[in-house]
N, C-alpha and C positions, 0 to 999 in steps of 0.2 A: 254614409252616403246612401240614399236612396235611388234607385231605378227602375224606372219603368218602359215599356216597348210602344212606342208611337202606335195608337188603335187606328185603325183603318176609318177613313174618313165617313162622315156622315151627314146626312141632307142638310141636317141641323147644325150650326155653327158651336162649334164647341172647344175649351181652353183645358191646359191638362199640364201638370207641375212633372215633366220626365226625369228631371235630375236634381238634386237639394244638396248641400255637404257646406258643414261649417271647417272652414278650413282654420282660422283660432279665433280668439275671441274679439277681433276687431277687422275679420275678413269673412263675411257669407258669401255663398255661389247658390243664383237657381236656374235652371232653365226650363222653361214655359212655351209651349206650342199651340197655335191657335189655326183652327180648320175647320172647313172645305171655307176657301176663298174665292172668289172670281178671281180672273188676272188683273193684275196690278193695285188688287185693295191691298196684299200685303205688304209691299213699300208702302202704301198711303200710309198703314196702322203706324208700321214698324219706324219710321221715320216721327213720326208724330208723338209715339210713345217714349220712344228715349228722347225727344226733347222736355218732355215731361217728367220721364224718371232724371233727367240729370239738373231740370230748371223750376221744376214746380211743386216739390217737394221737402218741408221745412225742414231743419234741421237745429240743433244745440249745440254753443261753440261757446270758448271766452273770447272775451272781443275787446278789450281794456286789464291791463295790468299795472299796477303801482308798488313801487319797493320804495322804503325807507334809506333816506340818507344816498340819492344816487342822482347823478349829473345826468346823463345821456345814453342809448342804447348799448352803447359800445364801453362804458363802464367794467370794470370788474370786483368783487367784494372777497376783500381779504377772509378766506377761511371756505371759500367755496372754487370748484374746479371750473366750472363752467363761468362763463362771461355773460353780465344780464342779456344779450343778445341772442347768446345758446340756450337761454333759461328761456327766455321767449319761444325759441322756435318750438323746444320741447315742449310748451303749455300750449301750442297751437296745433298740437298733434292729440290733445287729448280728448277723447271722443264722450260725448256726454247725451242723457237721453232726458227728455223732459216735455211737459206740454206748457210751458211756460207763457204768458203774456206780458211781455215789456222787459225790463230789465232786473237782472239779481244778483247779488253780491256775495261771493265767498273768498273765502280765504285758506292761508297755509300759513300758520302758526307753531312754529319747529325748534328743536333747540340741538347744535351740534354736539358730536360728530352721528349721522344721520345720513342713510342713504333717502331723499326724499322721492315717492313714489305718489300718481294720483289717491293713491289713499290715504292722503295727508290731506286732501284738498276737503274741509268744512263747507260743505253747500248744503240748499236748501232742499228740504225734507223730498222737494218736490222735481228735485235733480238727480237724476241715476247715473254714477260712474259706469262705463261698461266694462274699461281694464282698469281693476284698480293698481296693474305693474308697471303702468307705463313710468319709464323716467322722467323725474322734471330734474335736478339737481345732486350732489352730493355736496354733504359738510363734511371737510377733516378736519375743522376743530368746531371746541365748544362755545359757539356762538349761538345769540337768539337772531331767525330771520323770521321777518315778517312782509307777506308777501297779501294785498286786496287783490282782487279779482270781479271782473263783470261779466256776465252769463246774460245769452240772450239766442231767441229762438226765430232763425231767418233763416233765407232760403237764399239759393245762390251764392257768389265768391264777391264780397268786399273787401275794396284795396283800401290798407288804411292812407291814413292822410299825412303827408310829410311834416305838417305844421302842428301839429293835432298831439304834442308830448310835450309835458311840462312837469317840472317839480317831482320827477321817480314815475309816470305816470304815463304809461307809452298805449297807445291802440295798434291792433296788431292784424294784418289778411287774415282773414276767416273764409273757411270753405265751411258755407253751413251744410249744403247737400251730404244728406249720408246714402248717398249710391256712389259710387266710386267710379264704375265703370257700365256702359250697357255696350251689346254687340246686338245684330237682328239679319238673319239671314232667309232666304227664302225655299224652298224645293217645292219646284213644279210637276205637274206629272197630267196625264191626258194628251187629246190631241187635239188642234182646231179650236172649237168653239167650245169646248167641254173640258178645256182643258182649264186648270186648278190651284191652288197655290197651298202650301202651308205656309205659318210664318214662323220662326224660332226665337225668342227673345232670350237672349243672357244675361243675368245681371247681376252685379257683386255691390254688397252693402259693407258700410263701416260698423255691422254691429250693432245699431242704434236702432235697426227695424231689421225684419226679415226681406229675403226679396219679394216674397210673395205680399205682405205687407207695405213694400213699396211699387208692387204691381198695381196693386187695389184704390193704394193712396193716390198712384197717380192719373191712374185712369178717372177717380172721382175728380179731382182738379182739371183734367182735361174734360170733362164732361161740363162740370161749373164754368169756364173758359167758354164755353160755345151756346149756352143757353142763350145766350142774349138773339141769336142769330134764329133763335125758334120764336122769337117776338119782332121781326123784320116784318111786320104788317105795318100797312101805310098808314099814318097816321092823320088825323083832318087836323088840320092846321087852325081852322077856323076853330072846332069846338074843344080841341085840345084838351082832350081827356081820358085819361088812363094810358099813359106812356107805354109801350111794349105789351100791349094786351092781345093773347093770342086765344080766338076762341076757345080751344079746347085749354085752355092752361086760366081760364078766367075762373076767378072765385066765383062771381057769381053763377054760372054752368056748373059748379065742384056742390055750392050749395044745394041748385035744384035736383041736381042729382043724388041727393041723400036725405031730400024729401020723397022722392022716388023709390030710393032702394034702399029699404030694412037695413041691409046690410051698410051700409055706409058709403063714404067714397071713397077713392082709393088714393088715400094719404102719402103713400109712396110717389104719386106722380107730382106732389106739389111740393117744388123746391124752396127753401128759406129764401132764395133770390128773389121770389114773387112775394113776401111779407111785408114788401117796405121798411126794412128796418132802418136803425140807422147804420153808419159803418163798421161802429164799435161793435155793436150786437152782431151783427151777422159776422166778422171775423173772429169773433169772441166765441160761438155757435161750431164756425169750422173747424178751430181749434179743439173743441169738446168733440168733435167728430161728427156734428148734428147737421146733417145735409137736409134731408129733408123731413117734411112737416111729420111723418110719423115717429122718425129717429127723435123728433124732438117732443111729442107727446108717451114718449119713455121715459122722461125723464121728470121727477118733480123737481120744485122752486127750489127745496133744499138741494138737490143736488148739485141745478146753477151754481147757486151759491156757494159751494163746498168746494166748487172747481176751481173759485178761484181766479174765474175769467169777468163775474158778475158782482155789481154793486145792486143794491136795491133797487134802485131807480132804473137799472136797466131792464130788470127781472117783471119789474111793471109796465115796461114798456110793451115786453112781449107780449105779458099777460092782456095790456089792453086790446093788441093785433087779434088775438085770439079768440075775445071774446066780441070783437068788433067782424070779423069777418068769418066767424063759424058757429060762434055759441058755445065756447067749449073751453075748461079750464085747465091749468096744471093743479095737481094735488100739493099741497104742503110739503107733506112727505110721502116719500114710495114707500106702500104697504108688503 
């Protein structure tokens, strides 16, 4: 556990990690404080942000399971203690870490008698167990089970579908969110008009990210969430041209302006939302973590590519955006 002593406040708006502690390996704790507030921004943040940390933040879960040779949920398989019902619940507690896009398949491939543990579970290269003790089952005798599995990277709580099981083949509630819990309190202090807020955010993870890492994460999704609102300029109806074009956020101003200055423009302010992409590209972008137009001039084609989120054809798509609206390429590969 780390701690530190709340700094005395200052002109400048400023965020400080006071308390961290992993408490085991599928339960983190952080808390986080953010100051000098006016009155009442703290509820504004503090409300805003756990709906974010609890709703806007992906997470890795299995979401479909199939067994051999079984009727219905409530089945049971001679040579194992648990009922496919209990084996379910148990794979639905297993926490998984991945930057995955679409769907993927693993398996549990065993042969009794066999305590099976998520360390049995065969996933892809690109799927990280976080405990690999969690229970799924025991065999008391020497039987083979074989057990598929679908792995998929969402966000929020999907209730499976009553109709939706056929043939050993069940889908199951997934809580994809790996923040478990947020708290956010507030301590005032001044008098009158001068009076102050801090804010305290709490918040426990499944292991899968840090909190501070679903601090960050979720503040970027809440920031992405509102851009649109910075391009609420009227639009002529008549000449109906360039949808949400907000002066200072227009390519063409980002251009002239690095005709202007040596130095360039400043790549940080120009989000992927402004690229046009299609939908695939730009969810495919956030997933690699590339917000904006600098984060994504870090990156070469090979790397797209390597992630996994990119076909060719999309990697050219970017590349046309880019050299259509700046002059400017990705490299091959990063030197």
């Amino acid at each position: 556990m780390a701690r530190e002593e709340v700094a005395g406040c200052t002109p400048t708006l400023q965020w400080k990690c006071v308390e961290s502690r992993v408490d085991s390996k599928r339960l983190y704790y952080g808390r986080f404080i953010l100051s000098p507030l006016m009155k009442g921004q703290a509820d504004t943040i503090g409300i805003a942000m756990r709906r974010a940390l609890l709703g806007e933040i992906e997470g890795t879960c299995i979401t479909r399971v199939k067994f051999e040779n079984v009727l219905h949920e409530y089945s049971t398989i001679v040579g194992i203690e648990e009922s496919v019902h209990e084996i379910l619940i148990n794979l639905k507690e297993i926490v998984l870490k991945s930057n995955l896009n679409g769907v993927r398949d693993a398996y549990i491939c065993v042969r009794g008698p066999k305590q099976i543990t998520a360390q049995d579970i065969i996933s892809p290269l690109s799927v990280e167990i976080v405990d690999t003790t969690q229970h799924i089952a025991n065999l008391t005798e020497p039987i083979d089970l074989r057990i598929e599995l679908q792995i998929k990277r969402d966000r929020g709580y999907r209730m499976k579908s009553t109709n939706d099981s056929s043939h050993g083949s069940f889908s199951i509630d997934t809580v994809s969110t790996p923040v478990r819990n947020v708290n956010h309190s507030i301590h005032s202090y001044g008098n009158g008009n001068e009076k102050q807020e801090i804010l305290f955010l709490e918040i426990w993870t499944n292991g899968s990210l840090t909190p501070k890492e679903a601090l960050y994460e979720a503040s970027r999704n809440l920031i992405d969430l509102l851009i649109p609102f910075l391009h609420a300029e009227e639009e002529d109806l008549e000449e109906n041209e360039k949808r949400f074009n907000l002066p200072s956020f227009s390519f063409q101003e980002k251009l002239t302006n690095q005709n202007r200055n040596k130095k360039g423009i400043p790549f940080t302010g120009i989000f992927i939302d402004q690229l046009k992409l299609s939908s695939k590209n730009y969810n495919s972008l956030k997933r690699s973590n590339i917000h904006t137009l600098l984060d994504l001039l870090n990156h070469s084609q090979e790397d797209l590519l390597k992630s996994g989120n990119f076909r060719i054809e999309d990697v050219k798509q970017i590349l046309d955006i880019l050299q259509k609206h700046f002059s400017i390429n990705l490299p091959k590969k990063k030197f």
